[in-house]
C-alpha positions as CSV (number, residue, x, y, z in Angstrom):
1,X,-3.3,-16.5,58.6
2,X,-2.4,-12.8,57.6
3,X,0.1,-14.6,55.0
4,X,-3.1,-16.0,53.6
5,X,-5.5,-13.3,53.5
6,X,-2.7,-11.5,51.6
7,X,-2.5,-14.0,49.0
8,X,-5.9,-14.6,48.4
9,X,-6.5,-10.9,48.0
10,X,-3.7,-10.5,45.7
11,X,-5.3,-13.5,43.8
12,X,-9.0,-11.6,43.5
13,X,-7.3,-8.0,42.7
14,X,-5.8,-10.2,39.3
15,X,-8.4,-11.8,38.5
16,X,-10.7,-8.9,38.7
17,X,-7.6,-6.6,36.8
18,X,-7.9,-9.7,33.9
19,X,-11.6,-9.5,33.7
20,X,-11.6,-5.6,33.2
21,X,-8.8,-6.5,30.9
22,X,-10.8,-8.9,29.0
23,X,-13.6,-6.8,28.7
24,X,-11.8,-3.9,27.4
25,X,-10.2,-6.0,25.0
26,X,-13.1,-7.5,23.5
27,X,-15.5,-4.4,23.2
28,X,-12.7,-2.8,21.8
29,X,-11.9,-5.2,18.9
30,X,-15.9,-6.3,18.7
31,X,-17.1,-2.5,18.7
32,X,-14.8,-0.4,17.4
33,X,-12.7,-2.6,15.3
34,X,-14.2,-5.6,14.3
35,X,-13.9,-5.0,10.2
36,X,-10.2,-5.7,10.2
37,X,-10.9,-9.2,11.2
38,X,-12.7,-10.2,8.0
39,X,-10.3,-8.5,6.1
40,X,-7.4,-10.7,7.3
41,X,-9.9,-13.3,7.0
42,X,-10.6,-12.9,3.7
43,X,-6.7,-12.4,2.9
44,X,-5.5,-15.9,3.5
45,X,-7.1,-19.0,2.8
46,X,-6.5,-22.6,5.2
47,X,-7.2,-25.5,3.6
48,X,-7.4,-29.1,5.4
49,X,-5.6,-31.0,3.2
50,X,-1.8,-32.5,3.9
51,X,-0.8,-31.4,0.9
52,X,-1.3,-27.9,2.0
53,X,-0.3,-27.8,5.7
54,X,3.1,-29.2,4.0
55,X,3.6,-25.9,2.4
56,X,3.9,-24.7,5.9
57,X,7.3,-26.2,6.6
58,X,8.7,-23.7,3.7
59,X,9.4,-21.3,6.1
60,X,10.1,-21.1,9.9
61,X,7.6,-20.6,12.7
62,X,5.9,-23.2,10.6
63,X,3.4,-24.3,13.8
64,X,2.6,-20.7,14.7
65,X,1.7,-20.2,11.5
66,X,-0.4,-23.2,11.0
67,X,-2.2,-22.6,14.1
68,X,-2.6,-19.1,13.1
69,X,-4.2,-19.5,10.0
70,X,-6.7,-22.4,11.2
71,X,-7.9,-20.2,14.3
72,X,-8.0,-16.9,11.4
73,X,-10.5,-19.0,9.3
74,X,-12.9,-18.1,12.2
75,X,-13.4,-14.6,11.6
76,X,-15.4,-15.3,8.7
77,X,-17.9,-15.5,12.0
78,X,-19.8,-13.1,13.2
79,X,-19.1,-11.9,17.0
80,X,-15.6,-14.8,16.4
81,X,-12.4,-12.5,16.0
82,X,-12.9,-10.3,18.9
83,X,-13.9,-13.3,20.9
84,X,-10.9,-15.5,19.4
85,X,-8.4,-12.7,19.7
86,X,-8.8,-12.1,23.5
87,X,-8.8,-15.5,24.4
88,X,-5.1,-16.0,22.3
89,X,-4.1,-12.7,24.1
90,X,-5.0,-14.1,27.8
91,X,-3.8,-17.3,27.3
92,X,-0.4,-15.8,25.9
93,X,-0.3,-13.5,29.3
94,X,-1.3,-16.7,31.4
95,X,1.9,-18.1,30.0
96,X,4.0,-15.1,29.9
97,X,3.3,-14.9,33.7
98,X,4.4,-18.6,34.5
99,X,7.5,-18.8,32.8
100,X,8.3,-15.6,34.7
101,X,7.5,-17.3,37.8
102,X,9.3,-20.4,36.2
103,X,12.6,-17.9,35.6
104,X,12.9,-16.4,39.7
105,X,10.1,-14.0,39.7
106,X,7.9,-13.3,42.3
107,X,3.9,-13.9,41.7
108,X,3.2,-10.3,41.9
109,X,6.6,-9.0,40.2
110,X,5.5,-11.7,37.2
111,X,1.8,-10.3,37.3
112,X,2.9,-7.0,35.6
113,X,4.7,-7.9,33.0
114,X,2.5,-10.6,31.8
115,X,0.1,-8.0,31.5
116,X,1.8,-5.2,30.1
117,X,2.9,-8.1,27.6
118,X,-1.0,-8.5,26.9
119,X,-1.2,-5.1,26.4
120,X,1.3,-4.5,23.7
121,X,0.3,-7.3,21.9
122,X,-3.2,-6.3,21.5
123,X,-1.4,-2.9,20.4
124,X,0.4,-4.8,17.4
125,X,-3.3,-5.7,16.3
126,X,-4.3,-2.7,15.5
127,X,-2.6,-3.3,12.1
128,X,-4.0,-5.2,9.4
129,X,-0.6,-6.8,8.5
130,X,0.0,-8.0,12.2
131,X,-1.0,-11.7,12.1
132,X,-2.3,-13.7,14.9
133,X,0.3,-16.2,14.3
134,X,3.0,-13.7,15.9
135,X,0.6,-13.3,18.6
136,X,0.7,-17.7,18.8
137,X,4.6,-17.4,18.2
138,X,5.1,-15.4,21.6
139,X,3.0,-17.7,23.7
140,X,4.5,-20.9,21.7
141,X,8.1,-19.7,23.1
142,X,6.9,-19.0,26.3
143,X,5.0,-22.7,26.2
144,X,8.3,-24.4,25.2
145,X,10.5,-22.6,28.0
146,X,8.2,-23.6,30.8
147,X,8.6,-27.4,29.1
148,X,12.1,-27.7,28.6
149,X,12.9,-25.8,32.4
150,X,10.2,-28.7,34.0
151,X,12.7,-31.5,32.2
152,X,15.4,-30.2,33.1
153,X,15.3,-28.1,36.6
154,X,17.9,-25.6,35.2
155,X,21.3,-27.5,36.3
156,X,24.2,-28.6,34.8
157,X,25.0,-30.0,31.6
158,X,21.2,-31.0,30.8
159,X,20.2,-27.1,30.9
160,X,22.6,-26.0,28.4
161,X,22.1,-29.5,26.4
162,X,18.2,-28.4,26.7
163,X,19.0,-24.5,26.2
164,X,20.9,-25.0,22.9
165,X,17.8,-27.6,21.3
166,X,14.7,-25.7,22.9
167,X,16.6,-22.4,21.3
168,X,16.9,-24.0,17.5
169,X,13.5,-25.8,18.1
170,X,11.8,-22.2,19.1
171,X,12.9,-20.8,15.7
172,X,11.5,-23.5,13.8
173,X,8.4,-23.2,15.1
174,X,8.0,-20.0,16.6
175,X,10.7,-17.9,14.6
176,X,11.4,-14.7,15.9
177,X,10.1,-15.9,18.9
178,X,13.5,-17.8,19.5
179,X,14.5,-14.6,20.8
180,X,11.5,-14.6,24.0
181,X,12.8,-17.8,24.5
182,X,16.5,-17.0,24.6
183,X,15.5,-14.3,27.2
184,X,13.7,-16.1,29.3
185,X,16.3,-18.8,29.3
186,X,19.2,-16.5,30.3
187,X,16.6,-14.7,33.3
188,X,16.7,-18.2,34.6
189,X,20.1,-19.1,34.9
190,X,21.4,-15.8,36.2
191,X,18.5,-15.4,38.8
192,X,18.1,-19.7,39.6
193,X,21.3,-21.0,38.8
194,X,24.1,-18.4,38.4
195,X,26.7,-21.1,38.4
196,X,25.8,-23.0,35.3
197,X,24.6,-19.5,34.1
198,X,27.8,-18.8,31.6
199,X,27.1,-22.4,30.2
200,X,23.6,-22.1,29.2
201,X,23.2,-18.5,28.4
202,X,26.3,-19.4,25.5
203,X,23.8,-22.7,24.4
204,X,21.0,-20.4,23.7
205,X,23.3,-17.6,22.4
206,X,24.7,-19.9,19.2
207,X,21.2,-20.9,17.3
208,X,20.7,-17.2,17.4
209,X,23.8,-16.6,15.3
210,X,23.6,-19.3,13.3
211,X,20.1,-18.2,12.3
212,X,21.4,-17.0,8.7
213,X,22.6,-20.1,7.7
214,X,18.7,-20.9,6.9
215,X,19.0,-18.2,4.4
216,X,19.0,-20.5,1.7
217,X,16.4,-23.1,3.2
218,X,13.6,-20.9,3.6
219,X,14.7,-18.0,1.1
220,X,14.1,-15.0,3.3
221,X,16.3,-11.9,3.8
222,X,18.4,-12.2,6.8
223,X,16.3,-9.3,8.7
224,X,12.9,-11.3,7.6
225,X,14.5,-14.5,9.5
226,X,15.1,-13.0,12.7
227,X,11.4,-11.4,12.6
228,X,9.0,-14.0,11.0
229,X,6.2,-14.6,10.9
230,X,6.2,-10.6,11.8
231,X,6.9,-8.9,15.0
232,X,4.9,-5.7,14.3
233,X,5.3,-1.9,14.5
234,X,3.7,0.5,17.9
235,X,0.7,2.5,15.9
236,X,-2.8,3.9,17.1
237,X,-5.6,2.7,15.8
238,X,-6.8,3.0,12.1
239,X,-10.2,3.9,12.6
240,X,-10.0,5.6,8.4
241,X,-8.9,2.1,7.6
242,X,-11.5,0.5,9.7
243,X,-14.4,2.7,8.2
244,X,-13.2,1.8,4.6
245,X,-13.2,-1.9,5.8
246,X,-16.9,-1.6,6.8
247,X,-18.0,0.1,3.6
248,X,-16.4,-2.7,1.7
249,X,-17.2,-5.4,3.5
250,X,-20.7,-4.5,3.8
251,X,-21.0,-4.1,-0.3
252,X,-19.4,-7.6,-0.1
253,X,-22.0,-8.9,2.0
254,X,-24.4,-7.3,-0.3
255,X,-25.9,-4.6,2.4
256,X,-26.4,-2.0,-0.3
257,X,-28.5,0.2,1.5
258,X,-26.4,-0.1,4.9
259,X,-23.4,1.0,2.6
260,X,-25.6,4.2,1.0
261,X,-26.4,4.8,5.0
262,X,-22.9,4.2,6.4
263,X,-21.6,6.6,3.4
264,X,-23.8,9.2,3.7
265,X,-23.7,9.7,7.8
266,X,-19.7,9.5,7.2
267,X,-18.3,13.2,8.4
268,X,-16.7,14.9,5.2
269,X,-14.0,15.3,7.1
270,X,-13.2,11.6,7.2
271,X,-15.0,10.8,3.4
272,X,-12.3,9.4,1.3
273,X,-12.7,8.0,-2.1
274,X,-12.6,4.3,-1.8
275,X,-15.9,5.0,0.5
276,X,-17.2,6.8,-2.6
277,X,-16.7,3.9,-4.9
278,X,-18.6,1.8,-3.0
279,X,-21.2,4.4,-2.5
280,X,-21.5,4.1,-6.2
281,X,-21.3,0.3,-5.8
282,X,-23.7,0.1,-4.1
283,X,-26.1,3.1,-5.5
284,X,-25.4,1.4,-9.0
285,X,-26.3,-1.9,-8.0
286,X,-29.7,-0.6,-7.0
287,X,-30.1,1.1,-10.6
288,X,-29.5,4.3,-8.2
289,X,-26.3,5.2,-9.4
290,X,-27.7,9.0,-10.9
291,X,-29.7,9.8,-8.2
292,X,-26.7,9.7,-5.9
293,X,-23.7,10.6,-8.1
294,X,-23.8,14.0,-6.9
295,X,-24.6,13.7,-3.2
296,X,-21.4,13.1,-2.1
297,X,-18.0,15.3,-3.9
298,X,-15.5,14.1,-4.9
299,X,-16.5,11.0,-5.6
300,X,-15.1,7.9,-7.7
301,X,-16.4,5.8,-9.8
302,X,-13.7,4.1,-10.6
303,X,-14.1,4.4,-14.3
304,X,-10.9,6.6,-14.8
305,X,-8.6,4.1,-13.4
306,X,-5.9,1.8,-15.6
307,X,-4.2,-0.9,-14.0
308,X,-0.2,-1.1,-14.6
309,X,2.6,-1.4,-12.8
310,X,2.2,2.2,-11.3
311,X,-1.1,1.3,-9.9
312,X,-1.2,2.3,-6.2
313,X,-2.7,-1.5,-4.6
314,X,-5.5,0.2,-2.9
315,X,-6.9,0.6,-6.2
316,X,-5.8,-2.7,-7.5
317,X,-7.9,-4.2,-4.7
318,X,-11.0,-2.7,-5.3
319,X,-11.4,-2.9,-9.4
320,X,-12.5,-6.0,-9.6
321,X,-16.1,-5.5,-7.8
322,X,-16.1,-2.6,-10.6
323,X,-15.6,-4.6,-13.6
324,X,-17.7,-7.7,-12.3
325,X,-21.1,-5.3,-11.7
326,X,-21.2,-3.9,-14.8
327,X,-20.5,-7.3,-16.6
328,X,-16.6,-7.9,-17.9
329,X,-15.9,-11.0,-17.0
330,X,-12.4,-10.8,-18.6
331,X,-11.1,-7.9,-16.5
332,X,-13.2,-9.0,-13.5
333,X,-11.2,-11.9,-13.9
334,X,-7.7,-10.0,-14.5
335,X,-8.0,-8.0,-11.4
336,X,-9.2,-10.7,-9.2
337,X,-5.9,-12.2,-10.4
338,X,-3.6,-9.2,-9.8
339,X,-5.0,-8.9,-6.3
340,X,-4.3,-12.3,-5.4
341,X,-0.7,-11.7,-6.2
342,X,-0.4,-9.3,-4.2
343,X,-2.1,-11.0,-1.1
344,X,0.0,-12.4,2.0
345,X,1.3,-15.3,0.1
346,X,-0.9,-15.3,-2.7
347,X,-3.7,-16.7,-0.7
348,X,-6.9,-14.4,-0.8
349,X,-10.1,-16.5,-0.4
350,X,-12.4,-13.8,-1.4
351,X,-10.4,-13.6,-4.9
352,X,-10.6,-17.2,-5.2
353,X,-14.4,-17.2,-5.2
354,X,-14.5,-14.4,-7.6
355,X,-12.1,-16.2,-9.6
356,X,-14.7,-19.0,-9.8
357,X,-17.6,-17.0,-10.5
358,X,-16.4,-15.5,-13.2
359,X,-15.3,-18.6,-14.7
360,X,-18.8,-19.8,-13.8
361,X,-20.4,-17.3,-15.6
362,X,-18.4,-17.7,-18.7
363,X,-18.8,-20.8,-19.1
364,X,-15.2,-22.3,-18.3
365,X,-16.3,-24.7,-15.5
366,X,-12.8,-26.5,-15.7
367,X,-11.6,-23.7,-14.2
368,X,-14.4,-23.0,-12.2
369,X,-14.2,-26.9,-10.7
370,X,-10.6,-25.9,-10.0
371,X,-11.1,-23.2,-7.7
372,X,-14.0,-24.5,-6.6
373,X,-12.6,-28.1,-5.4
374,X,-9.7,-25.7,-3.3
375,X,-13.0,-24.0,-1.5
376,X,-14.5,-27.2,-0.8
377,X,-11.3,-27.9,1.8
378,X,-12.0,-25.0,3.8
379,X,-14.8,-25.0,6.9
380,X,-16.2,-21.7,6.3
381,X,-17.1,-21.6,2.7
382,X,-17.3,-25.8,1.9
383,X,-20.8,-25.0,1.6
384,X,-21.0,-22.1,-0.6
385,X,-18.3,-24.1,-3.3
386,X,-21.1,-27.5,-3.2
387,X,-23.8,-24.9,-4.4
388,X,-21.7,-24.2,-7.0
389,X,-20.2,-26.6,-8.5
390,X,-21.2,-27.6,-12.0
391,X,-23.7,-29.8,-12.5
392,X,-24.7,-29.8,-8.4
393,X,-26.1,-26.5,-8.1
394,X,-29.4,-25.0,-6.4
395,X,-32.2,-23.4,-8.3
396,X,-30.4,-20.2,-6.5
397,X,-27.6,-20.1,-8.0
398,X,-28.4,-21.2,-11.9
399,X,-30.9,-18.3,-11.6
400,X,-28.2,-15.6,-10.0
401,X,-26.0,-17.3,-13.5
402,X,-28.4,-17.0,-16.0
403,X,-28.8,-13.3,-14.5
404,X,-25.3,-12.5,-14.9
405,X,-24.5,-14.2,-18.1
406,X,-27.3,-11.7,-19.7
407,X,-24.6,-8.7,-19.9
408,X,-21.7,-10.8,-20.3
409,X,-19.4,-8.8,-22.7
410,X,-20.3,-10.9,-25.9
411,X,-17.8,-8.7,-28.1
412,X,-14.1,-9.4,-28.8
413,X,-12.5,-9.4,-25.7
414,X,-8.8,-9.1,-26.8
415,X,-8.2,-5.8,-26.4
416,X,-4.9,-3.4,-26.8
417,X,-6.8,-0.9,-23.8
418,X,-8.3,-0.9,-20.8
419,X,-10.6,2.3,-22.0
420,X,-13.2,2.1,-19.1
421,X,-15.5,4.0,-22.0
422,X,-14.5,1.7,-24.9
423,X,-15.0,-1.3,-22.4
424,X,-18.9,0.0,-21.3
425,X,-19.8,0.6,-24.8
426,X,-19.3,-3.0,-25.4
427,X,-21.1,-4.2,-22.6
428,X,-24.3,-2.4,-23.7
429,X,-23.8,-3.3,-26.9
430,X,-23.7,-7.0,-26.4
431,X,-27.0,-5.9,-23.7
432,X,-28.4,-2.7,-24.5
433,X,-30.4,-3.5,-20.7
434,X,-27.1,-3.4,-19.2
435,X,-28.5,-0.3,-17.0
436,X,-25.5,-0.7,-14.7
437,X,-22.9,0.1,-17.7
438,X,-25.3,2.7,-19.2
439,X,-25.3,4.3,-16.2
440,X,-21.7,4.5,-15.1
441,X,-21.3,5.4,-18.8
442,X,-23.3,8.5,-18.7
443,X,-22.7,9.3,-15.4
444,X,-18.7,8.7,-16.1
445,X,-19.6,11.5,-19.0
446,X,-21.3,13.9,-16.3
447,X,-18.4,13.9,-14.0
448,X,-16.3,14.7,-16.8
449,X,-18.2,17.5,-17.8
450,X,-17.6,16.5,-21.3
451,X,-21.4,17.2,-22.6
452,X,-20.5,16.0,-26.2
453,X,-20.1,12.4,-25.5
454,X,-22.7,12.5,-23.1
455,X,-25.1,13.6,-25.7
456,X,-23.3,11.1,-28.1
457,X,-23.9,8.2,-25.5
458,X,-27.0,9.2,-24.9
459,X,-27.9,9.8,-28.4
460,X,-26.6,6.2,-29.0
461,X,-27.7,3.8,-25.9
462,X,-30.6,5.6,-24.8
463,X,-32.9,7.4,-27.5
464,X,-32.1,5.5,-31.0
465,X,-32.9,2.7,-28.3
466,X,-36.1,3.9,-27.6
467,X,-35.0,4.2,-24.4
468,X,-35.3,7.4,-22.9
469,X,-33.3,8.2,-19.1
470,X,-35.9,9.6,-17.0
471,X,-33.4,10.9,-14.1
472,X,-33.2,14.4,-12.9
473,X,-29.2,14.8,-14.0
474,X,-29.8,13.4,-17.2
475,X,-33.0,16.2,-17.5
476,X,-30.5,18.7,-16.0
477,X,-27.1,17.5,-18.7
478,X,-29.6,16.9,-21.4
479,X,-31.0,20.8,-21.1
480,X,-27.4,22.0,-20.9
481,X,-26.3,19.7,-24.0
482,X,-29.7,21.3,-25.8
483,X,-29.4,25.2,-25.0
484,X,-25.4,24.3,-26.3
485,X,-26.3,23.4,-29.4
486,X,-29.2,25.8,-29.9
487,X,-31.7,23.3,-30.3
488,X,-35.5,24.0,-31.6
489,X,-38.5,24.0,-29.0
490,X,-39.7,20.9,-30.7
491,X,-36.8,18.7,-30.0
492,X,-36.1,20.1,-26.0
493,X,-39.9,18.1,-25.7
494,X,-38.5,15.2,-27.0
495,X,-35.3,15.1,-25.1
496,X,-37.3,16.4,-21.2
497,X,-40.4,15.4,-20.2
498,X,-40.3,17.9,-17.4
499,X,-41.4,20.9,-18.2
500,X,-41.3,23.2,-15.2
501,X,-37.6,21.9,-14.9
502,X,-37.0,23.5,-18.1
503,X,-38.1,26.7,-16.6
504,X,-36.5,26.3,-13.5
505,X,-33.2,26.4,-15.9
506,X,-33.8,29.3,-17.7
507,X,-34.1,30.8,-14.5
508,X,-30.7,29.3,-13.2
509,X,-29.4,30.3,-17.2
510,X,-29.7,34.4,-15.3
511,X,-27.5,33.3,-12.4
512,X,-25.6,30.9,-12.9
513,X,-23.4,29.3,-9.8
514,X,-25.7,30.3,-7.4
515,X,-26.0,28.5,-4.6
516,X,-29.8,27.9,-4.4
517,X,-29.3,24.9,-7.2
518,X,-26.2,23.6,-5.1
519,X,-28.6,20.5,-5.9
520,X,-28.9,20.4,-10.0
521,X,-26.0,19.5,-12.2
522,X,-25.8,22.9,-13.8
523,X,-24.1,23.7,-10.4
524,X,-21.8,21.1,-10.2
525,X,-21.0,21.9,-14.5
526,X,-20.6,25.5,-13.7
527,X,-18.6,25.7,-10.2
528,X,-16.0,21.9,-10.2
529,X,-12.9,22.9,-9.9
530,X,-13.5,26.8,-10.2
């Protein structure tokens, strides 16, 4: 009776030790971390096609991987990851503790390690490279032990025969995996069966060694073979990454003013300038782009950037939203491309849709039917490719076109340059109501400090447009360009409609950098980089 009482409260203090761990687990990822679930969401693409999955079989640990990626797909779900992600992780523990049991352990003595096993794994996701199919690979290997041991009970010949064929199988589907399995194998014998132990720790010893030999097959490195699909590194978590995550998933999710609040209640100290960009995003896509350009310093509006081969990739990433708000389809369309290159296996599913709206809005709908039709195989965004597809689409979306096609670069588009300047002239050009480009041009100008173009630009896009920018900067530049140049009375009326602004700068003009205008541009022109 005592025996039993034991056992049953040994039973409750796991279950309750699992349900705190559970908990913990999922507020953690849900609350704290849940941003870095879309972004590996939106950083691989499954489809359900055969022709696909077969592509899977290209490299080892090709059912880890495929169950991997389908269960990934989910994260494009609200409240899914977290959720998804603890359930792998206890169902992994559930089996790390049986086939510890399976190899001689104790119930209790196979408890702890389960769940320390648990633990590190959920450690591993803290990075944004660690996939859950390495998760699916540990549990796999720990599946396939507790099958082959049932079949074979450990003895004799059969063991070894099973030890050597569940080893070589592990790696094939499981890859670095092979190695749990190989452990687990060995505990067994030398704990279970010590006299056949010599015989089937050597069977699951030789796949192991003649891993390299698939060098060829599956064209990996050597030291990529032993860890595929990826067996992680020991990090805290990335909560800088995480924030930048939020700012650019919410942009994605067109959240603009979430994005300006998320931004703005940021602590400087952890303001970097990818969260700026978006700010400006964002700020821009609400025709707010010079009311908020100096709000937050430094900031980036991306403008300055060229794409080459010395481009760091967290700015590769993000200059395509750049180019496809302010109109250019072709580099929109060019650094879509570039990002999907250098994606996890070239398979980015938010690239791919950007790749077909651009080709959507320029008319190509052979292409755009081509990424389109690979959309259509997914679950999660099936529905958004039908609305889209040429010739089917909802009243939506040929509005949200004939909206975008408006300040389509309409100018020769074969370039020697990617001159942000050069490329924003064009676009207002071809759509002189391109207020997005006109804006970043200006403000691109203002941030520069370089008041001649600015007074060229504006000159150009904005008054011999009849045209006039109404903004307090452009008042502020405009008054510095004007006192430069020594202007007449007559034209500072034509140029500011604000009079006691005027005043207020020939004020500032008798102390200038003091800090009681820390919020006009004559500030920011006087004291950058001073």
């Amino acid at each position: 009776m005592k025996l039993k009482t034991l056992f049953t409260r040994r039973k409750c203090i796991q279950m309750a030790v699992l349900l705190v761990w559970a908990v913990a687990c999922w507020a953690f990822f849900q609350f704290a971390y849940k941003y870095h679930f879309f972004y590996q969401e939106q950083n691989q693409i499954f489809l359900l096609s055969a022709d696909w999955l077969s592509t899977y079989f290209s490299k080892p640990a090709w059912l880890s991987c495929m169950a991997g990626d389908f269960i990934t797909q989910f994260y494009y779900y609200l409240f899914a990851g977290p959720a998804l992600l603890t359930l792998v992780l206890l169902t992994t523990g559930d089996l790390c503790r049986r086939a510890l049991e399976k190899a001689g352990l104790q119930a209790w003595a196979a408890f702890v390690p389960a769940v320390a096993v648990m633990t590190l794994l959920a450690v591993l996701c803290f990075s944004e490279t660690y996939r859950l199919s390495s998760v699916i690979s540990a549990g796999g290997a720990m599946l396939l032990f507790l099958l082959t041991y049932t079949g074979t009970k450990g003895k004799g010949v059969p063991a070894a025969l099973a030890a050597l064929i569940g080893t070589a199988a592990t790696f094939w589907m499981f890859g670095y995996a092979v190695f749990i399995y190989a452990l687990l194998t060995a505990m067994t014998a030398v704990i279970r069966h010590r006299r056949y132990a010599a015989a089937t720790c050597t069977a699951a010893i030789v796949p192991l060694l003649l891993i390299p030999l698939t060098r060829n097959l599956y064209l990996l490195d050597i030291s990529d073979l032993y860890a595929y699909p990826g067996i992680g590194k020991i990090g805290a978590p990335s909560f800088d990454l995480e924030r930048l995550f939020e700012v650019d998933n919410l942009y994605y999710w067109q959240r603009d003013n979430k994005v300006i609040e998320t931004v703005e209640h940021t602590p400087r100290s952890k303001m970097t300038l990818e969260m700026t960009f978006y700010y400006n995003l964002a700020s821009a896509r609400q025709g707010r782009l010079a009311d908020n350009l100096l709000k937050i310093q430094p900031t980036d509006l991306g403008v300055f950037e060229r794409i080459g081969p010395q481009t760091p990739m967290t700015k590769i990433l993000r200059m395509n939203e750049l180019y496809f708000l302010l109109g250019d389809m072709t580099f929109a369309e060019r650094a879509a491309m570039m990002k999907n290159v250098f994606s996890p296996g070239n398979r980015n599913v938010r690239m791919m849709k950007r790749l077909a709206e651009t080709s959507l809005i320029t008319g190509d709908n052979r292409t755009a039917e081509k990424y389109l039709r690979i959309l259509s195989k997914t679950i999660a965004y099936r529905r958004w490719a039908a609305e889209r597809m040429p010739g089917r689409q909802t009243t939506a979306v040929r509005e949200w076109l004939r909206n975008k096609r408006m300040y389509i670069n309409r100018t020769d588009t074969i370039r020697l340059t990617d001159n942000a300047h050069y490329i924003m002239n064009e676009l207002v050009e071809s759509n002189p109501r391109n207020d997005a480009a006109v804006n970043y041009m200006l403000c691109s100008d203002l941030i520069l400090r370089d008041m001649k173009t600015f007074w060229d630009d504006y000159n150009t896009f904005c008054m011999n447009t009849h045209c006039p920018r109404t903004e307090r900067i452009y008042q502020e530049a405009l008054l510095i360009c004007l006192a430069a140049t020594h202007a007449p009375l007559s034209l500072w009326g034509q140029y500011v409609s604000d009079r006691s602004l005027a005043e207020r700068f020939a004020i500032y003009s008798t102390q200038r950098g003091s800090a009681a205008y820390k919020d006009t541009y004559w500030y920011y022109y006087d004291t950058h980089d001073k």
